[in-house]
C-alpha positions in Angstrom: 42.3 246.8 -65.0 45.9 246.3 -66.3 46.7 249.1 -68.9 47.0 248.0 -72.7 48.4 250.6 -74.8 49.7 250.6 -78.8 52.2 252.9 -80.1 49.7 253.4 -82.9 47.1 255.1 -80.6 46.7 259.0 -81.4 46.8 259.5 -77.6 49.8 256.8 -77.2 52.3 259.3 -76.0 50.4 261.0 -72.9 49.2 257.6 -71.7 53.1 256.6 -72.1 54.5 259.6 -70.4 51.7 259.3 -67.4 53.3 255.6 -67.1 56.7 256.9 -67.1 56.1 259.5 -64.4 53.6 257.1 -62.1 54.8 257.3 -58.7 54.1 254.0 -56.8 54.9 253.0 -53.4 53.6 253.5 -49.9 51.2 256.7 -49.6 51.9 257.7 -46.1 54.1 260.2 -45.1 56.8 258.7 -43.0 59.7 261.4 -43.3 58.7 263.1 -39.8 58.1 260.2 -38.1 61.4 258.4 -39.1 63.4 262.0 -38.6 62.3 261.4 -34.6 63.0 257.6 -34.5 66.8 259.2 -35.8 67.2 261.9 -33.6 66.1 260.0 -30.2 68.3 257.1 -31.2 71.5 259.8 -31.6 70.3 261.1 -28.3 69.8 258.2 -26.3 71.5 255.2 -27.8 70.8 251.5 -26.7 67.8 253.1 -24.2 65.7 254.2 -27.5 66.6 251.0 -29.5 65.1 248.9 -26.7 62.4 251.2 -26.4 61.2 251.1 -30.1 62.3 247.2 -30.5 59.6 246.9 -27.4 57.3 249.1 -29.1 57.0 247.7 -32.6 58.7 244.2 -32.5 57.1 243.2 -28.9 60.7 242.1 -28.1 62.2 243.0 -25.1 66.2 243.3 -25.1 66.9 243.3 -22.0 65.2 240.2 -21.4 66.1 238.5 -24.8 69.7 239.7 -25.4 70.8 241.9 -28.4 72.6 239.2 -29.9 72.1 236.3 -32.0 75.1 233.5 -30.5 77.2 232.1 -33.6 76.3 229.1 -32.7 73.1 229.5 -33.6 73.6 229.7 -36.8 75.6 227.0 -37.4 73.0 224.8 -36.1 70.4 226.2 -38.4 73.0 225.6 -41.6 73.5 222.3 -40.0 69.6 221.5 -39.7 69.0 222.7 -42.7 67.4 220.1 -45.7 70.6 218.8 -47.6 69.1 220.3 -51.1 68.5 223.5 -49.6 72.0 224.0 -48.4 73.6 222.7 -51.7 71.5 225.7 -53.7 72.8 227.8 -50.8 76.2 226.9 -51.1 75.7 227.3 -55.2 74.3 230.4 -54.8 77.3 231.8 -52.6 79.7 230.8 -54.6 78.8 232.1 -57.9 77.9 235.4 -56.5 81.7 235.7 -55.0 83.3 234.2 -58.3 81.5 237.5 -60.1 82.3 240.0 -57.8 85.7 239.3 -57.0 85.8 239.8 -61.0 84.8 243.5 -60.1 87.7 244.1 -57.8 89.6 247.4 -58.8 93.7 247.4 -59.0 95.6 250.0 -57.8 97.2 252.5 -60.1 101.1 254.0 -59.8 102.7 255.4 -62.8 105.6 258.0 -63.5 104.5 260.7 -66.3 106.8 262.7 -68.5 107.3 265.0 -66.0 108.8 262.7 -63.3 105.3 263.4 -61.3 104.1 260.1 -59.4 100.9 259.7 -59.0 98.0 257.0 -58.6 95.4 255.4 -56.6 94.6 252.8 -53.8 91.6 251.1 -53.3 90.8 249.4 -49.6 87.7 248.4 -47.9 85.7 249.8 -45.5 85.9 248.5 -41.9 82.5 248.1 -40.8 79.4 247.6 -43.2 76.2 247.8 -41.9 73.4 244.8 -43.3 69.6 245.3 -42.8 67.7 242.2 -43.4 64.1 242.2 -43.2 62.0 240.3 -40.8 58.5 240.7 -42.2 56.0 238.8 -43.9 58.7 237.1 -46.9 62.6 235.6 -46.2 64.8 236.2 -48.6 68.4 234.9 -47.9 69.1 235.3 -51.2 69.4 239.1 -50.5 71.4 238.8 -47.4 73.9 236.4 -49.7 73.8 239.5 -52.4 74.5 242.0 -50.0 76.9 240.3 -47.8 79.1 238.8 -50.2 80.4 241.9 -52.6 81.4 243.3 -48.5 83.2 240.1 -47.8 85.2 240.2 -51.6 85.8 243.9 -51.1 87.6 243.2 -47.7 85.7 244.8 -45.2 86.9 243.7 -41.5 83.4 243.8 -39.7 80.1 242.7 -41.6 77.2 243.2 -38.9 73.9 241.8 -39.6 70.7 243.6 -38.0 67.1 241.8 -38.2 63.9 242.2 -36.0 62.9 239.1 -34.0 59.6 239.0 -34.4 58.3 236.9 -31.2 61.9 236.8 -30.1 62.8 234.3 -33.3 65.0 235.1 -36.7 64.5 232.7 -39.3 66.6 229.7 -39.4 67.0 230.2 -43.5 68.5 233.6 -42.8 70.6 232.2 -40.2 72.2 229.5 -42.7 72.7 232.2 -45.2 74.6 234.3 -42.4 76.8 231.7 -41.7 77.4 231.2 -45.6 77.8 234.7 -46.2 80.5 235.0 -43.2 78.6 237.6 -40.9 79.9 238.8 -38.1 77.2 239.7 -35.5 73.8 239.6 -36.0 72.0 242.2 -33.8 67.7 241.4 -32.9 66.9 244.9 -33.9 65.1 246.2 -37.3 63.0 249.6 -38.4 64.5 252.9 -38.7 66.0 252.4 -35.0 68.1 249.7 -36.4 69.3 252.0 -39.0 69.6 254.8 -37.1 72.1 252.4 -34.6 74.4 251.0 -37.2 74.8 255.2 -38.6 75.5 256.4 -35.3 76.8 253.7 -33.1 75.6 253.3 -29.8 76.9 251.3 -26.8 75.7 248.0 -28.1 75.5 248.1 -32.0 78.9 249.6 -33.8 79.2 252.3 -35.8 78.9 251.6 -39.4 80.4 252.8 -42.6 78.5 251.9 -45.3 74.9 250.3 -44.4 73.0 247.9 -47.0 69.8 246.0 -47.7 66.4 246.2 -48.3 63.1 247.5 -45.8 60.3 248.8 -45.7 59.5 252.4 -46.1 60.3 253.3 -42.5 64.3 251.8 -43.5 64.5 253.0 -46.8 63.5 256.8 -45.7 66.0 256.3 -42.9 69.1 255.1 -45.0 67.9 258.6 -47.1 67.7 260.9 -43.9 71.5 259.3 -42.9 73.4 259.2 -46.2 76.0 261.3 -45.2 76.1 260.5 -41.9 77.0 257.1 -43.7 76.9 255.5 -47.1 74.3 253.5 -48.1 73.5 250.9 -50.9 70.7 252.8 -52.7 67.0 254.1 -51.9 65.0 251.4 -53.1 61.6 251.1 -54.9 59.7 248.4 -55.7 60.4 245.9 -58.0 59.8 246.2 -61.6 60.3 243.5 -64.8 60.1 244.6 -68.9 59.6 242.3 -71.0 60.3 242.6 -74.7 59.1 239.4 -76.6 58.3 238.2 -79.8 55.5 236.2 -81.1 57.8 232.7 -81.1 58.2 233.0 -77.2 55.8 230.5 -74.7 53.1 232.8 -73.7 53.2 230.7 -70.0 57.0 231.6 -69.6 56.3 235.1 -70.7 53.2 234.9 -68.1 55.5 233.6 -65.1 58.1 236.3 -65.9 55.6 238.8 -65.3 54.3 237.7 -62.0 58.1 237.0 -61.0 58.0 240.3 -59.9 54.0 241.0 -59.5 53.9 238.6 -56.4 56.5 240.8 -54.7 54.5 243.5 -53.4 51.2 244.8 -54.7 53.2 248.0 -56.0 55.3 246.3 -57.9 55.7 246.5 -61.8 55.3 244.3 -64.6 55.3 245.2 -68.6 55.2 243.1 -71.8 56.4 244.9 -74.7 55.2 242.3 -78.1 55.1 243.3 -81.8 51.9 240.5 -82.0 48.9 241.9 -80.8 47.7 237.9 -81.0 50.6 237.0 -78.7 49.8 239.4 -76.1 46.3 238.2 -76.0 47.6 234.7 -75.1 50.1 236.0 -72.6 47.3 237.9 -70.9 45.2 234.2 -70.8 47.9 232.8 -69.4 48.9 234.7 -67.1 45.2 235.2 -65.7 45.2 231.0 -65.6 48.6 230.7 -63.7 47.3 233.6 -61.1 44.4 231.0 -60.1 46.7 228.9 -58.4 49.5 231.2 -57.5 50.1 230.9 -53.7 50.9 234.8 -54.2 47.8 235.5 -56.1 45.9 238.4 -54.3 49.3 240.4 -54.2 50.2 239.4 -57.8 47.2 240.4 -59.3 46.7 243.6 -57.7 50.4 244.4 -58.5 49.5 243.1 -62.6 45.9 245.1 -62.2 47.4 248.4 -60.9 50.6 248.5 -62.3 51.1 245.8 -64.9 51.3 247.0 -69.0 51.2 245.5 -72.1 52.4 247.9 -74.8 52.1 246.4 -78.9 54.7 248.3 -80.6 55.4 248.0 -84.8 58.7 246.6 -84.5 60.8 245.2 -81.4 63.6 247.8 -81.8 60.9 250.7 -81.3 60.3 249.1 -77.8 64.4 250.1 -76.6 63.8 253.7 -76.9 60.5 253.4 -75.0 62.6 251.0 -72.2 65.0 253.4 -71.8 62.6 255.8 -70.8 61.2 253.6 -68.4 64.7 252.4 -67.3 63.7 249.0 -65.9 65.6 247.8 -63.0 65.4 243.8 -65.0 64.9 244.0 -68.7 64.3 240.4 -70.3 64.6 240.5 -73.7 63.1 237.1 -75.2 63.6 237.1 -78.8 65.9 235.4 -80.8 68.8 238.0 -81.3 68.8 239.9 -77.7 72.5 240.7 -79.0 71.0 243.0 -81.3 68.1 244.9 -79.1 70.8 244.5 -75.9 73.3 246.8 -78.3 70.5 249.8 -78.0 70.2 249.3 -74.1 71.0 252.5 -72.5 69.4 252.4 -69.4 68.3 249.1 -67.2 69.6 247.5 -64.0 70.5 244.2 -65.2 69.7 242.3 -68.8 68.6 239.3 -69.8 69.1 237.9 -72.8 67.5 235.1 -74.6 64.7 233.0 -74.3 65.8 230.6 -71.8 67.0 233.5 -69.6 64.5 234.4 -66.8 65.2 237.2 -64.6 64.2 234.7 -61.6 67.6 232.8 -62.3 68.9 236.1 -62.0 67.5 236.1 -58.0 69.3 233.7 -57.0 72.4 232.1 -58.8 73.4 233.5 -61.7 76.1 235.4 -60.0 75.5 239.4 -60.9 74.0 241.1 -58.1 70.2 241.3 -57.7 70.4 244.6 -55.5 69.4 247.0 -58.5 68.1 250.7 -59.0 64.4 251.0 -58.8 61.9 253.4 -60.2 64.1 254.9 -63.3 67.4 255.8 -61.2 68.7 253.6 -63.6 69.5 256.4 -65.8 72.1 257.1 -63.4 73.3 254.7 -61.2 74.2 250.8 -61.0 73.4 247.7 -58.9 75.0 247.0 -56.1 78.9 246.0 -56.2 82.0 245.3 -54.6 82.9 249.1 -54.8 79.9 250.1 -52.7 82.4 248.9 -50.1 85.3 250.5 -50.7 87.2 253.6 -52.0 89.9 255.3 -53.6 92.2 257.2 -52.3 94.6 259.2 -55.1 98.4 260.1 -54.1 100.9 262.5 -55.7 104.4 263.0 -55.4 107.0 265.1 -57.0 110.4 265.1 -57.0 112.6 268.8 -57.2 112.7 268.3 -60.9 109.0 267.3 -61.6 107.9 270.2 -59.3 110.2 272.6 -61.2 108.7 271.4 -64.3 104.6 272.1 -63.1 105.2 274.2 -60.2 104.9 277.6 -62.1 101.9 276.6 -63.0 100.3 276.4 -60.2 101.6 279.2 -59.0 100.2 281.4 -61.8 96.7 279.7 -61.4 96.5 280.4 -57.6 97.7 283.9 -57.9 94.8 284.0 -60.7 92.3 282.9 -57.9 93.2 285.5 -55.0 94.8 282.5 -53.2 98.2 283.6 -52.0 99.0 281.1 -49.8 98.3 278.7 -52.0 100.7 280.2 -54.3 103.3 281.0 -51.9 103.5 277.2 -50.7 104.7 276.3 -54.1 106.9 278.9 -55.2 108.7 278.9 -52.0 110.0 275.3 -52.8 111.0 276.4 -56.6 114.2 277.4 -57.0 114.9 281.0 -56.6 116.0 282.8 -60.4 
């Protein structure tokens, strides 16, 4: 039964916290088993990739090959339906045209002192792409996770996927070749992530590894970050809503099951100051689930997950968002500017009526890769600096080191560091 709360309830604040704090997400515990997936593919390389890819994907490598030809995915672009590789093509290039807006400058200034100093940015060489091969395609994800790499400047983009029955969808084949992969390797589940963190003698070592999995690949990116970076540990989806009485209660509706028909442990809430308008989105989105091709996971996503919270005013809804720090937040009213200027805390925003975070998904151009279950608060979407990094540099000349050389100096003779003082005072003049 999908929750209903109102602020006005006497017991409004425990039921709000418990939503707040829900855990959702798969129940088993996969951390042991994913820890031995890692440590046999660190020990034995290509051997215990083919092993696993036998034992999980019934694929064989050695039969099959590890690699996916390039010329196989320019015959799926080229096969693909005209209309299909237009949105495709749309799709890629409004991504790139926002994240080469991201792309950092380099710094190098001269201070008062005469000290130089600054920053470069460059690219990582290798980045690491996971792309599902389960039950649901998404190129749209590959295109959002391949692109920022290719803007940032990274050299070597590989692609790793399962091939279920020995086959990788043709869609995410097109959208490889779009996207400008590299190499796509057959091989998926922690294995494949395990590869791409280590190396081994087929798959190459990666620096930065991205996409989305299953628990299996997102416990495994969290085991290896260290070992290399990694995009984000992601949740499942969530959407919150904040709408007035004036909106269409079927858009509203369709919002909400945007992201209910994702998995059944994703979230969906409706924040509304009209108890009457809630009651008509609920109808309508109970109709539109009748004849969703997604309806059994939809509903029990909406049933087990799903809110609608009636608050007083729309404005007490942001401090109750920002609690829940949404990874999309639509607000449909008619002055999003407003609400959007009390937004602390939410993946991506959507403002206006005529704004659905679906458009978001796919062609908008910010990046759909977002932090799930409330790491908003402190991190970001994925961007074109996930792929690279800054390194700082410092000179001095004899007269800038002169001028902060003492300093030093006195601070490292403060910390029991000697050497540390000795290696500047031995290049100060002598008084």
């Amino acid at each position: 039964m999908t929750l209903r709360l109102s602020a006005s309830d006497s017991d409004f604040e425990d039921r709000f916290s418990a939503l707040v704090e829900a855990r959702r997400g798969a129940d088993e515990d996969v951390a042991r088993d994913v820890a031995a997936i890692i440590a046999d593919v660190k020990a034995r390389g290509d051997a215990a990739v083919a092993d696993y890819t036998k034992r999980f994907d019934g694929f064989d490598l050695v039969e099959g090959g590890w690699q996916v030809a390039k010329q196989r995915s320019c015959m799926a672009l080229d096969g693909l339906d005209p209309a299909l590789q237009e949105a495709l093509a749309l799709a890629a290039q409004r991504i790139a045209a926002y994240h080469e807006a991201q792309r950092p400058a380099d710094s190098d200034t001269t201070d008062n002192a005469g000290v130089r100093m600054g920053a470069r940015w460059s690219a990582v060489e290798t980045a690491g792409l996971y792309v599902p091969g389960g039950r649901a395609v998404y190129p749209s994800s590959l295109l959002m996770n391949a692109i920022p790499a290719r803007v940032a400047g990274v050299e070597r983009i590989v692609m790793v996927t399962p091939a279920r029955g020995g086959q990788v969808d043709p869609l995410i084949l097109a959208a490889a070749e779009i996207a400008g992969i590299d190499e796509i390797y057959v091989i998926g589940g922690a294995q494949a992530i395990a590869a791409l963190a280590f190396g081994t003698g087929t798959i190459p070592r990666a620096d930065v590894i991205v996409g989305p999995g299953n628990a299996w690949v997102a416990e495994a990116k969290r085991q290896l970050y260290g070992t290399v970076g990694i995009d984000m540990v992601a949740g499942p989806s969530e959407i919150l809503v904040i709408a007035d009485g004036n909106n269409d209660p079927d858009w509203i509706a369709a919002d909400l099951l945007s992201q209910a028909e994702h998995d059944p442990t994703s979230q969906s809430i409706l924040f509304t100051d009209d108890a009457a308008f809630a009651d008509t989105v609920a109808e309508a989105l109970e109709a539109q689930l009748s004849g969703l091709a997604t309806g059994e996971t939809a509903r029990v996503s909406w049933e087990t997950n799903g809110a609608i919270i009636l608050v007083e005013t729309l404005e007490d809804a942001i401090p109750l968002s920002n609690r829940l720090a949404p990874e999309h937040l639509e607000l449909a009213v008619a002055d999003p500017e407003a609400l959007f200027a009390q937004v602390k805390h939410a993946g991506s925003v959507f403002l206006g009526r005529t704004t659905p975070e679906a458009v978001g998904d796919y062609v908008g151009g910010p990046n759909h890769v977002l932090p799930t279950g409330r790491r908003a608060r402190f991190s970001s979407g994925l961007s074109v600096l996930d792929f690279m990094k800054r390194t700082s540099f410092l000179q001095c000349g004899d007269a800038a080191l002169e001028a902060i050389g003492p300093a030093a100096v006195a601070l490292a003779e403060a910390e029991g560091l000697p050497a540390h003082a000795k290696s500047v005072a031995m290049r100060l003049p002598q008084r």
